[in-house]
C-alpha positions as CSV (number, residue, x, y, z in Angstrom):
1,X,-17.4,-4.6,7.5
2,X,-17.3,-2.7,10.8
3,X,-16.0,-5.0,12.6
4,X,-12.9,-5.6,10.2
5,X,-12.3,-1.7,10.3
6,X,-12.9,-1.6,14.2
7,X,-10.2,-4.3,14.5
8,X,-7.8,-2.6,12.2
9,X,-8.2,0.5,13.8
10,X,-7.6,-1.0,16.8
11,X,-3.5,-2.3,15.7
12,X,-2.7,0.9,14.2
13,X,-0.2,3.1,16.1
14,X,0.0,6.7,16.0
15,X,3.3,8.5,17.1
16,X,2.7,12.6,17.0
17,X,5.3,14.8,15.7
18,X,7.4,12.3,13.7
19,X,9.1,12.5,11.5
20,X,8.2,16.5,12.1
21,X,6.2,18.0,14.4
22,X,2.6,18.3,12.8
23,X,2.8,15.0,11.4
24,X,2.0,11.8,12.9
25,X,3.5,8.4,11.9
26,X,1.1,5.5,11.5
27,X,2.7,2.4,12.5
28,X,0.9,-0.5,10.6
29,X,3.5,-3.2,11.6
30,X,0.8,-4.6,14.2
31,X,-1.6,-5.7,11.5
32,X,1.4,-7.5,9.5
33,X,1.8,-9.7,13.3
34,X,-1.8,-10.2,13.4
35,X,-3.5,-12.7,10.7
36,X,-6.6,-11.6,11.5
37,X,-6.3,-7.8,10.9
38,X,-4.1,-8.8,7.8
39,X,-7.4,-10.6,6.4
40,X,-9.4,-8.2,7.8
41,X,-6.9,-5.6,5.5
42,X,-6.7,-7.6,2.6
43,X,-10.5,-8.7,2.3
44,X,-11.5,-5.1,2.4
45,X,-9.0,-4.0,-0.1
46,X,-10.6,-6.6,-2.0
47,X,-13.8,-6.0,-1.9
48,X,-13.2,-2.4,-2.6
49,X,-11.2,-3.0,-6.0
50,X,-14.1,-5.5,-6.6
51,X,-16.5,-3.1,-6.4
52,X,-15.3,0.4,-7.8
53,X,-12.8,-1.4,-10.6
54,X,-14.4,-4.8,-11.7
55,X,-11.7,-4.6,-14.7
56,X,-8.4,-4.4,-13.1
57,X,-5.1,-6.1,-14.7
58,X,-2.2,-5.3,-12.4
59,X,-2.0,-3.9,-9.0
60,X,1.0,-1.4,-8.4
61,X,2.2,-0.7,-5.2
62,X,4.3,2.4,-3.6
63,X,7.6,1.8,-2.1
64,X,7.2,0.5,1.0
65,X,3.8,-0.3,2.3
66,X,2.5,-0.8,-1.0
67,X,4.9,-4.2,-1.6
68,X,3.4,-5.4,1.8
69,X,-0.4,-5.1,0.3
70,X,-0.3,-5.0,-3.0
71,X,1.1,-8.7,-3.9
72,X,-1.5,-9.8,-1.2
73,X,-4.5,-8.4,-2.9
74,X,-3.3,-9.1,-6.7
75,X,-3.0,-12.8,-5.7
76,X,-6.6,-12.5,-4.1
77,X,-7.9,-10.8,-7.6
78,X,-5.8,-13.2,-9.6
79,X,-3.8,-10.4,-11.4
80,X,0.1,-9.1,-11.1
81,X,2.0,-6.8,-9.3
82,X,4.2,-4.3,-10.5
83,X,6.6,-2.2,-7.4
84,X,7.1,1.0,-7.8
85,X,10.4,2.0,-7.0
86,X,12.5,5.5,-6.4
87,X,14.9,6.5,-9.2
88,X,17.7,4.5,-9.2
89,X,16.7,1.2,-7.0
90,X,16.4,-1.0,-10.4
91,X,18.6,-1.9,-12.9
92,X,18.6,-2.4,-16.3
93,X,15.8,-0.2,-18.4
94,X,13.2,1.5,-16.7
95,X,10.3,3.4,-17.4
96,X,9.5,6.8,-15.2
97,X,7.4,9.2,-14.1
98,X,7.4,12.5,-12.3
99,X,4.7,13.9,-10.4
100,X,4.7,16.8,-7.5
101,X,2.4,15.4,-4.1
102,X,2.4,18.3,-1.5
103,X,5.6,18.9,-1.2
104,X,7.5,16.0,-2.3
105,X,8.8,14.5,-5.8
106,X,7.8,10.8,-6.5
107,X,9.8,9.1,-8.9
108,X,7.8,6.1,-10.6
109,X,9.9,3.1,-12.3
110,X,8.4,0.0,-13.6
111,X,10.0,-2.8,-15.4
């Protein structure tokens, strides 16, 4: 397992003060070029889920990085994905939620 994180670690960018100063921007686009950190990201996701919630159904996954993940490890666990999207990036009927995280709204839609 350390060596999966070590190589993760080791494709993740950091870029201080953006898009603020005080907060740094994680770059994960190197793991998606590299197939070996993408396993390496996608087995331990697994085995995580496997572990702490042996009776999982769907994986949902946060607009953005969650649609690059999420469909990977719900194929692994042989289960579905559901995105969730901001307000108003669906059509038709939509179900929502509101919740305050630090100091920003997320808007949760599934179909």
């Amino acid at each position: 397992m350390a060596e999966k994180v070590d190589l993760i670690a080791k494709c993740i960018r950091t870029f201080p003060d953006f898009p603020t100063k005080g907060i740094p921007f994680k770059d994960i686009c190197p793991i998606l070029k590299d197939p070996k950190a993408l396993a390496a990201v996608t087995d331990l996701f697994e085995e995580h889920v496997r572990r702490t919630y042996p009776q999982v159904d769907l994986i949902v996954g946060l607009d953005a990085r969650g649609f690059l993940f999420g469909p990977l490890l719900a194929q692994r666990l042989g289960v579905g994905f559901a995105p969730i999207r901001k307000k108003g990036k669906l059509p038709g009927p939509t179900l929502s939620v509101a919740y305050s995280l630090d100091r920003c709204n997320i808007y949760l839609f599934l179909r």
